[in-house]
N, C-alpha and C positions, 0 to 999 in steps of 0.2 A: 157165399161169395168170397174171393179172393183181396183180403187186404195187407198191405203192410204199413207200418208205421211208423212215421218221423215227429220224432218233438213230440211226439203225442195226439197228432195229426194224422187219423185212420183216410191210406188211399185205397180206392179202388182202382183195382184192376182185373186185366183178363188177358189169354195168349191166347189163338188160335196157329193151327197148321204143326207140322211136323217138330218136334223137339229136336230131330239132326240137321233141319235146317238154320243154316243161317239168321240171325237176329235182327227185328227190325222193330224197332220202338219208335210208335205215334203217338204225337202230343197232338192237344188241340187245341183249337183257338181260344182266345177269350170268350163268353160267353156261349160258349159249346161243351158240348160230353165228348167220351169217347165214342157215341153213336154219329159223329162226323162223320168217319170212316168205314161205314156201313157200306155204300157202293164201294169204295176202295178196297174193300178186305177181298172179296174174294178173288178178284183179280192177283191178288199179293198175297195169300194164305198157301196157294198151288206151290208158291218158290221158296216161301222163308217163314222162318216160325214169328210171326206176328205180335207183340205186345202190345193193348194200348192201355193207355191209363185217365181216367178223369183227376183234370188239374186238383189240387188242394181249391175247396170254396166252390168246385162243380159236381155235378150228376152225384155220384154217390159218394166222395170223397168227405170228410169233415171240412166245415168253413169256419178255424176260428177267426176271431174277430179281432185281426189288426193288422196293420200293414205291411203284405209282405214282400218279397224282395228278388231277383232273379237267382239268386246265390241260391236262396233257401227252394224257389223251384224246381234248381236244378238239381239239390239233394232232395230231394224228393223225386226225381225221376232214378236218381241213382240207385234210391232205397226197393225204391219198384224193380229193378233190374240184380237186383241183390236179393231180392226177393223170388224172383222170377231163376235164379241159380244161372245167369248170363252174368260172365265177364268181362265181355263186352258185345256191342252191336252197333247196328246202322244207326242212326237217331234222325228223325222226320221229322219235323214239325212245321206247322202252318199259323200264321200270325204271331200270337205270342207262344205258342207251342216252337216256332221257329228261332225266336231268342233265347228258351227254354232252350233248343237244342243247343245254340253260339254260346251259351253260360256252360252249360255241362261239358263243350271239347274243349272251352278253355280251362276247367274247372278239374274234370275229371278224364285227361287224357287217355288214360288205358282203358274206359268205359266204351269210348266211341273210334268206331271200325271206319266209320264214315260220316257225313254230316249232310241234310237237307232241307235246307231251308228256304221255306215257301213264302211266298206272299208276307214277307214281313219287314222288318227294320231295327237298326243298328242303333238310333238314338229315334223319338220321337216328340212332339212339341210338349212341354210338360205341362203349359199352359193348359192347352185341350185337355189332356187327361184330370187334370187336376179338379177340370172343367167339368166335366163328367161325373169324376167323384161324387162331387158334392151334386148332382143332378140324381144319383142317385143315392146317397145318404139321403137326401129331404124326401123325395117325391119315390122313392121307387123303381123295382126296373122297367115298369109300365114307361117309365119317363122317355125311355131309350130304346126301348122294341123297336120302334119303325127309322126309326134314323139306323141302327144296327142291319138291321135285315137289309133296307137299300143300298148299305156296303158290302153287307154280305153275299149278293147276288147281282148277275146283271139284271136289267129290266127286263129282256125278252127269255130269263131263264125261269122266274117269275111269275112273268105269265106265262107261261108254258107247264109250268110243277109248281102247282096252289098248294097240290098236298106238301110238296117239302118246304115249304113257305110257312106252312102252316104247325109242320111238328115241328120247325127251328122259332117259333113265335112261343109254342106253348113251353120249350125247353128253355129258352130267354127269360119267361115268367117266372118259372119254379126255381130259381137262380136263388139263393140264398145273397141277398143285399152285399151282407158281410165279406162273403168272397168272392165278390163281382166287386166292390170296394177295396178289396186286398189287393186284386188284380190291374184293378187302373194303377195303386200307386206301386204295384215294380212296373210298369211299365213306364209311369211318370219318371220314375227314379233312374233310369236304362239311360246307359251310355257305354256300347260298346264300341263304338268306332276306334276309339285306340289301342285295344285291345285285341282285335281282330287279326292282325299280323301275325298274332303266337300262332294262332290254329292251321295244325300243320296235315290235320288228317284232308282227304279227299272231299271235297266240297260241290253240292250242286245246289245252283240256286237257281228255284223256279218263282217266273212270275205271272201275271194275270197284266194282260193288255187292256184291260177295262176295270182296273184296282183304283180304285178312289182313295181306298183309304192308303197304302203303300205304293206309292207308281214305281215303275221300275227304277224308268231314268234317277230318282232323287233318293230310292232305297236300294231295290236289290241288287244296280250298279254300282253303289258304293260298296255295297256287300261284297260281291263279286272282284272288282278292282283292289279292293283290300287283304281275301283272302288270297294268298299267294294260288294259282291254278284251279283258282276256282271257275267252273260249268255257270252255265248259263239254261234255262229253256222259259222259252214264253209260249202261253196258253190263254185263248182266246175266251177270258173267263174274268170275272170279279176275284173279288179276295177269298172266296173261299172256295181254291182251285181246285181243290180235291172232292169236293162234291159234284161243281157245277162240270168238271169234266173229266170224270173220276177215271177213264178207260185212259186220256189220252196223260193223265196224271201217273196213273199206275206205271202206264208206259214207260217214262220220262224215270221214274224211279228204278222200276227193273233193270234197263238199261245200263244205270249207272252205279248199280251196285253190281252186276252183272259183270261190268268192266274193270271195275277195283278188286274182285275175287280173282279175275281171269288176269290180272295186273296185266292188265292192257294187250293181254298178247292176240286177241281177237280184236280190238282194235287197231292193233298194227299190222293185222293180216288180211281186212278190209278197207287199209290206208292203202297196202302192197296193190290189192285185188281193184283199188279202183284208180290209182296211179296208171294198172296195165290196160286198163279198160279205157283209159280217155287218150293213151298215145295209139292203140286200135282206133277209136273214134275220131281221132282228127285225123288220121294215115286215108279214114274211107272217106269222112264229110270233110273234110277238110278247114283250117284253122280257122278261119274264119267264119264259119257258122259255127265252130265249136264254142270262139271265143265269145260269139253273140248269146247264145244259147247259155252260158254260164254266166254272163252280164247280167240277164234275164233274169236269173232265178229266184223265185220268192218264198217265205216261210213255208207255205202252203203244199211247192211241189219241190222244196229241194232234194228229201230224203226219196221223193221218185227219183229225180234225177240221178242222185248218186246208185240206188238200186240200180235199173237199166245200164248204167257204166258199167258195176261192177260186173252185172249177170251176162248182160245180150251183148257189151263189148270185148270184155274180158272173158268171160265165159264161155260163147259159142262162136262168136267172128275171131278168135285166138285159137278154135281147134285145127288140129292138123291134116286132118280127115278131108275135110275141101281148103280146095284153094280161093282167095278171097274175088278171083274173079267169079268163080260160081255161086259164092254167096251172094256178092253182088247182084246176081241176074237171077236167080232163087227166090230174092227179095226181091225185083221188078214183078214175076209170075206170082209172088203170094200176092202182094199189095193189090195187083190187078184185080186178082179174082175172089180179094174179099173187098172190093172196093173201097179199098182204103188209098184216097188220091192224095191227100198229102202228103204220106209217106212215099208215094209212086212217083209222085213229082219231085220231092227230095232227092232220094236214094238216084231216079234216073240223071239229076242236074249233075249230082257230085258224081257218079260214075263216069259222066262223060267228061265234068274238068278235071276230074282226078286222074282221067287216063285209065279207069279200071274197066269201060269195054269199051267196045266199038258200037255208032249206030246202026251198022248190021246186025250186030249181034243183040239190041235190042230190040227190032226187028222179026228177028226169029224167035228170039224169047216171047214174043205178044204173039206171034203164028201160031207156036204149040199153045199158047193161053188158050187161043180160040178155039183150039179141039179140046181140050180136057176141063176148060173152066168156062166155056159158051161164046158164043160168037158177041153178043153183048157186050161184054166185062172186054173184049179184044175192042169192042170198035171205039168205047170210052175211054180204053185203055190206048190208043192212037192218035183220041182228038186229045187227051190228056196231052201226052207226050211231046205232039206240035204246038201245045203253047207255050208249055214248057220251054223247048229250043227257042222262043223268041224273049224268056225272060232275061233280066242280067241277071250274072253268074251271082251267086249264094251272096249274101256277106257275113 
């Protein structure tokens, strides 16, 4: 097994994925291994050469016995990456894996390429932690299993995966005391919010919309608002987002390291792409259902939204090939004869205020429907249309 060594302090580690790619180092949370990232690796091993490491005081790492500091776990991530023959990489982490990373790019700027920090926090109440401590100095980490795992997951993730409920319970026992006590007090002792400002590399901060232990609003907002240009993404998950939604996790990571490699010039080519797509799309549905329509939009379907802009307005209603009144009336004939009426009843409202045909020519467009696409799909395609005409116009 792969260690290196700080103070005297044997970590372990491991790298997966290609050694020409790109660098990405995972930290993990308090009372975790590097087997966190077990759903997350193989989604991330395909793109970048992977590092993780078990903190000092977890999985296989030595726990000595006293209290340690975020300084000292950030040289220790470094030694791992020095170890590892990178001089520099992304750095990822989740909880305190994620202050681990805010300590190493204020610490050790030319190590990190980038910076991600999950579900975690800038300062925390030292009281709690302190609190903890000694919960488990006296009693053990039996003390804190179930208060832990209830943070660490939501309730319906839970009950749904007993199994992974059950290896993150057994991997919370086998915790060596010592550095699950070392670990509350750097975290007690953590205070980066004024320090935050230096960190000048690219930043993305992901949070969990059902995080008990770090909520966004009062942690990774202030994260976020402090580091100069710092990202944002929220995921519909507890505090330990990389598990509980490790696809839509990995996502949000490729992403944005993907964008920092490309230094943004595929971002600003899908800024271009969907700029030209929504002056297309108000030109045919006109501003006022565009302007609602983008009112409208929620976590859940924005990145549809902005897709469809870029592709079916920019894309295909911007070729030169037809002219947009046949696209117009191409889209009444599809929509018919897959029975797709709110988009029939859309597309025919705004072609007629928009002035892009005539109600003849919609007319005859439902005619030929009814020889090529059945007489059916035309007659619903007709009572469609005349209730259509009696609604008011879009807004």
């Amino acid at each position: 097994m792969p260690f290196a060594v700080n103070n005297g302090c044997r970590l372990y580690w491991r790298q997966d994925g290609s050694a020409d790619k790109p660098a990405l180092l995972l930290l993990n949370s308090i009372g975790t291994d590097l087997s966190l990232w077990d759903r997350t690796l193989p989604l991330l091993a395909e793109r970048y050469r992977v590092i993780r490491m078990d903190t000092r005081g977890h999985g296989a790492s030595d726990a000595p016995d006293h209290p340690y500091t975020l300084e000292l776990l950030a040289d220790d991530a470094r030694t791992v990456l020095d170890a590892a023959g990178t001089t520099s990489a992304f750095v990822c982490g989740v909880s305190l894996g994620g202050m681990i990373a805010m300590t190493l790019a204020l610490k050790e700027t030319s190590h990190v390429r980038g910076l991600i920090a999950a579900c975690t926090s800038a300062k925390l109440d030292p009281a709690a932690w302190q609190s903890r401590l000694d919960t488990v100095e006296t009693k053990g980490m039996s003390a804190i299993v179930d208060l832990a795992l209830r943070r660490f997951l939501s309730e319906s993730f839970r009950a749904a995966h007993p199994e992974i409920v059950a290896t993150l319970k057994s991997g919370l026992l086998s915790i060596d005391p010592k550095g699950y006590v070392g670990c509350c007090a750097a975290i007690r002792d953590m205070d980066l919010l004024k320090a935050l400002p230096q960190i000048r590399v690219p930043t993305l901060i992901i949070s969990g919309t059902r995080d008990v232990s770090t909520p966004f609003d009062e942690h990774g907002a202030r994260i976020a608002q402090t580091i100069r240009g710092a990202q944002t993404v929220m995921l519909d998950t507890a505090h330990l987002a990389c598990l509980e939604a490790s696809s839509a996790f990995a996502g949000a990571v490729a992403e944005f390291i993907d964008a920092v490699l490309d230094e943004g010039k595929m971002r600003s080519a899908l800024k271009v792409a969907y700029e030209g797509g929504l002056a297309t799309r108000r030109k045919i549905l006109g501003d006022s259902w565009v302007d609602h329509t983008l009112a409208t939009r929620t976590d859940f379907n924005a990145d549809y939204q902005a897709m469809i802009t870029r592709i079916a307005w920019n894309e295909i209603w911007s070729r030169p090939g037809l002219d947009q009144r046949t696209r117009r009336l191409l889209v009444l004939a599809l929509t018919a004869a897959l029975s797709r009426w709110e988009e029939f009843r859309l597309h025919l409202r705004a072609g007629l205020e928009q002035g892009g045909f005539t109600l003849d020519e919609v007319k005859e467009t439902l005619m030929q429907t009814a020889i090529y696409a059945g007489v059916p799909a035309a007659n619903t395609a007709f009572t469609e249309a005349a209730a259509a005409l009696q609604e008011p116009p879009l807004a």
